[in-house]
C-alpha positions as a printed NumPy array, in Angstrom:
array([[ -2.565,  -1.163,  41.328],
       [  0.428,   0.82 ,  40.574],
       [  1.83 ,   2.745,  43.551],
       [  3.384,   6.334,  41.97 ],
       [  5.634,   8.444,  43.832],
       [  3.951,  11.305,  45.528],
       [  5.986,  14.197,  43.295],
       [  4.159,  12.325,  40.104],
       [  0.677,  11.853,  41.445],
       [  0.586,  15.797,  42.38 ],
       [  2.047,  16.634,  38.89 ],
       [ -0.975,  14.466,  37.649],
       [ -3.828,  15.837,  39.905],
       [ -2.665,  18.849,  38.52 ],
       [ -2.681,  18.198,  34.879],
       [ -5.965,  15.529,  35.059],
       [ -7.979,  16.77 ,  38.585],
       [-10.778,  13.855,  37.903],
       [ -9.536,  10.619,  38.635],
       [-11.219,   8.923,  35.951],
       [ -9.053,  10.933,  33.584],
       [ -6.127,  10.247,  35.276],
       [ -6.572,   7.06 ,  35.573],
       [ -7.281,   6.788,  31.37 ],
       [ -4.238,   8.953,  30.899],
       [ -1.865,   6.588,  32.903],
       [ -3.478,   3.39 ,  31.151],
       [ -2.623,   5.095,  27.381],
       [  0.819,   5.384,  28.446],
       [  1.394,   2.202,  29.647],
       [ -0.357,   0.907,  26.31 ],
       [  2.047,   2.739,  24.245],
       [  5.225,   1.998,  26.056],
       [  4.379,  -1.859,  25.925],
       [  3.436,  -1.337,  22.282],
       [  6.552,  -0.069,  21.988],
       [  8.555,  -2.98 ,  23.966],
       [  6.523,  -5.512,  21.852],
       [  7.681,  -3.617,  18.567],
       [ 11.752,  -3.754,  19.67 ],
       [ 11.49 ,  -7.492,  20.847],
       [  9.775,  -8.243,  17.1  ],
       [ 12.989,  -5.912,  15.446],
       [ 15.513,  -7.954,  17.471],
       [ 14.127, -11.   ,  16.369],
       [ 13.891,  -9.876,  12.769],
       [ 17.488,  -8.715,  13.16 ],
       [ 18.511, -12.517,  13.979],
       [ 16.077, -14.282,  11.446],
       [ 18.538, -15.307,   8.244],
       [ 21.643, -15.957,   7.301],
       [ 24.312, -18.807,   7.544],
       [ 25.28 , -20.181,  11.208],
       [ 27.725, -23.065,  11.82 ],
       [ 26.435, -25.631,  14.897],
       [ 29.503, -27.609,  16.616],
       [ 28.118, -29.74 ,  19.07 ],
       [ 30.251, -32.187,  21.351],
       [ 29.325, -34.95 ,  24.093],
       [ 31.699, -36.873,  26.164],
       [ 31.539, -39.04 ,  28.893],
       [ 34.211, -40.163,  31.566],
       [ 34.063, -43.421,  32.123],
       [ 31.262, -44.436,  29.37 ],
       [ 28.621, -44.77 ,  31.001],
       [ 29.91 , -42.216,  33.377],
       [ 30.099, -37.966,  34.484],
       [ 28.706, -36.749,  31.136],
       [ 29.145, -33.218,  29.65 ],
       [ 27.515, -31.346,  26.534],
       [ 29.359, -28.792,  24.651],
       [ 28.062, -26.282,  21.978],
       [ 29.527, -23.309,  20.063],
       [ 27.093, -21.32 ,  17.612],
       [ 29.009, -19.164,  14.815],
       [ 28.581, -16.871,  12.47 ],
       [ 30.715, -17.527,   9.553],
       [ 30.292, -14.504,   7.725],
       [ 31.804, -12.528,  10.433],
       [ 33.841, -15.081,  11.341],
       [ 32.926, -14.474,  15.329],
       [ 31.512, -16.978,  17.948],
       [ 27.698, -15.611,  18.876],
       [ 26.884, -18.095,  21.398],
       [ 28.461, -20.947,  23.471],
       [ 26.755, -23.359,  25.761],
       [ 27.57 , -25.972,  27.936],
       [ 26.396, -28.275,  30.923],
       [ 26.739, -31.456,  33.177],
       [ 24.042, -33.849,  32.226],
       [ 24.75 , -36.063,  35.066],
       [ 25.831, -40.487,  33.907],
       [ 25.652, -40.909,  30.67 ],
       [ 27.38 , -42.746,  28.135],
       [ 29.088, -40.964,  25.11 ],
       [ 26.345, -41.485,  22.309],
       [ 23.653, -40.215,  24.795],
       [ 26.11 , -37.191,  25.252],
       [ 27.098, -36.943,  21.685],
       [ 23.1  , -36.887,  20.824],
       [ 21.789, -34.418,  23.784],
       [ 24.401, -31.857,  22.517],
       [ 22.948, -31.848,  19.15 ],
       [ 19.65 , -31.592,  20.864],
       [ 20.309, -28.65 ,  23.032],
       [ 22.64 , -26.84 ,  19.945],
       [ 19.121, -27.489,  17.762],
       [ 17.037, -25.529,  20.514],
       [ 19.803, -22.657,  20.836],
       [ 19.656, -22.599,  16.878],
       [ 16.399, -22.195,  16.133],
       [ 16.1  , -19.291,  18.627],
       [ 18.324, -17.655,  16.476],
       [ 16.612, -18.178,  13.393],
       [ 18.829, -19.284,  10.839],
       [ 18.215, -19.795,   6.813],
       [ 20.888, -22.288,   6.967],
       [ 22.196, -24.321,   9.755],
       [ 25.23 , -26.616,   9.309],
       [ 25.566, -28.874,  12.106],
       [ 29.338, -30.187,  12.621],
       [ 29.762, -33.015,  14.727],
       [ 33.084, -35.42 ,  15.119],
       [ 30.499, -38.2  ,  16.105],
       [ 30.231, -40.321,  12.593],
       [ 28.149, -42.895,  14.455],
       [ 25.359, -40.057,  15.045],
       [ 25.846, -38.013,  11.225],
       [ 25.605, -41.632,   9.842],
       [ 22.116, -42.449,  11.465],
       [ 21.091, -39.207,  10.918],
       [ 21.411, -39.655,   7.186],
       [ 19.976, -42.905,   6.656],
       [ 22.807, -44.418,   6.286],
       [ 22.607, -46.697,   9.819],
       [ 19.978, -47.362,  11.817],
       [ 19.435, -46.47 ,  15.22 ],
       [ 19.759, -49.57 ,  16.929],
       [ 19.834, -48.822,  20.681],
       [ 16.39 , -48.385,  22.495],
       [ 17.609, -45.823,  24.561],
       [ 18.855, -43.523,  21.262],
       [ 16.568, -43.447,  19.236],
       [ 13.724, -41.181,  21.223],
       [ 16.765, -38.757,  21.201],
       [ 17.106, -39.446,  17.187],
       [ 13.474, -38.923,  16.903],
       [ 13.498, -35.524,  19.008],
       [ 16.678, -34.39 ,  16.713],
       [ 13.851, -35.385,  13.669],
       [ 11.311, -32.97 ,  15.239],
       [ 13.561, -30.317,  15.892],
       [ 15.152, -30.478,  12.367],
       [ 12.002, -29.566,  10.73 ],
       [ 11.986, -26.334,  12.097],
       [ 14.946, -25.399,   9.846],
       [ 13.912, -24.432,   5.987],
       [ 17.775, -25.735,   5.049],
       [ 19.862, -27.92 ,   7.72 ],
       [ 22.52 , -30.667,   7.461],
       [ 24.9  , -32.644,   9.319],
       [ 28.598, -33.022,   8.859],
       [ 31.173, -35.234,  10.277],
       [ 34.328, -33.405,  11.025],
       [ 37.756, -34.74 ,  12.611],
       [ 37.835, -34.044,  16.238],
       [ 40.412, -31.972,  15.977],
       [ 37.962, -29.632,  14.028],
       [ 35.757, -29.592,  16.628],
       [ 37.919, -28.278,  19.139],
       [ 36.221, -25.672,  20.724],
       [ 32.746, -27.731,  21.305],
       [ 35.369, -29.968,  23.259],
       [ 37.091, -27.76 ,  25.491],
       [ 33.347, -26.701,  26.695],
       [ 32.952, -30.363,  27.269],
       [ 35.794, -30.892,  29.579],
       [ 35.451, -27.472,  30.933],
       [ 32.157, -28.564,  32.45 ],
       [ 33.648, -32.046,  33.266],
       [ 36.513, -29.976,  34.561],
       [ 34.849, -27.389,  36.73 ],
       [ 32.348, -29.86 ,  38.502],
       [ 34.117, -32.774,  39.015],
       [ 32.407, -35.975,  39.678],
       [ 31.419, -36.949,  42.983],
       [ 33.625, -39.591,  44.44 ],
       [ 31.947, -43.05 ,  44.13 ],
       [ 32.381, -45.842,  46.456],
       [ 30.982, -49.093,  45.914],
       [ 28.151, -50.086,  48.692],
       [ 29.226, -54.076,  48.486],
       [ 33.248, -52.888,  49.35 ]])
């Protein structure tokens, strides 16, 4: 039960002196109000379906396998303004896994957001190239992550995949190395030294 300050349960007792109706009374508020949370979180959420957004993932790995990193920038490229960057450790790893979890985690960012369009922009040719058909995903250990990037995908009406330079896909970098950067690996020693 909700506990109400004293000043507001005498102000009620005055205005509602059964309980019963009190009791009613308080329950019709709180009805409304979350009726009225409900109907803001469904306007925000219409205010983000639509329009054009530009995906730049990036993976990287230091040492290959090694400390792994994901980077991801969302933008908007009718304003022309970043609306939401991401990244994260994701602990040894080499740089296809990397390369392939970014695109994962930009997907599930993306789709909260949802686009009509999606253009996905990665500097990873290897992964554009098997998502198009045109290789095949060879490695045992890729291709759940291929077939997760499959799932996801069909939750877009209108998505593709680009390979850009890395120099074009500067900014998904610099997250990478930023969280490379800011946690820094542990040191390693060999137990057979």
């Amino acid at each position: 039960m909700i506990r109400l300050p004293a000043s507001l349960e005498r102000k009620l007792e005055q205005l509602f002196p059964r309980a019963t109706d009190r009791n009613r009374f308080i329950a019709e508020v709180l009805t409304v109000a979350l009726e009225q949370s409900d109907l803001q979180a469904e306007r925000q959420d219409l205010m983000s379906v639509g329009g054009t957004l530009h995906l730049f993932t990036d993976g990287g790995s230091r040492g290959n396998p090694g400390q792994a990193a994901i980077g991801i920038v969302i933008e908007d490229p009718a304003k022309g303004e970043v609306i939401r960057e991401h990244y994260e450790r994701i602990g040894i790893e080499t740089n296809n896994v990397a390369e392939y979890r970014a695109l994962i985690e930009g997907l599930k960012i993306a789709k909260r957001l949802h686009p009509n369009i999606l253009r996905c922009h990665l500097d990873s040719e290897l992964i554009v190239k098997q998502l198009s058909g045109e290789y095949k995903v060879k490695m045992p250990t890729l291709r759940p992550l291929f077939d997760e990037i499959q799932e996801l995908s069909a939750h877009f009406s209108n998505i593709s995949f680009a390979h850009i330079p890395r120099a074009d896909n500067h900014k998904a970098d610099r997250l990478v190395n930023k969280a490379l950067d800011e946690h820094p690996s542990p040191h390693y020693t060999n137990p057979r030294n």
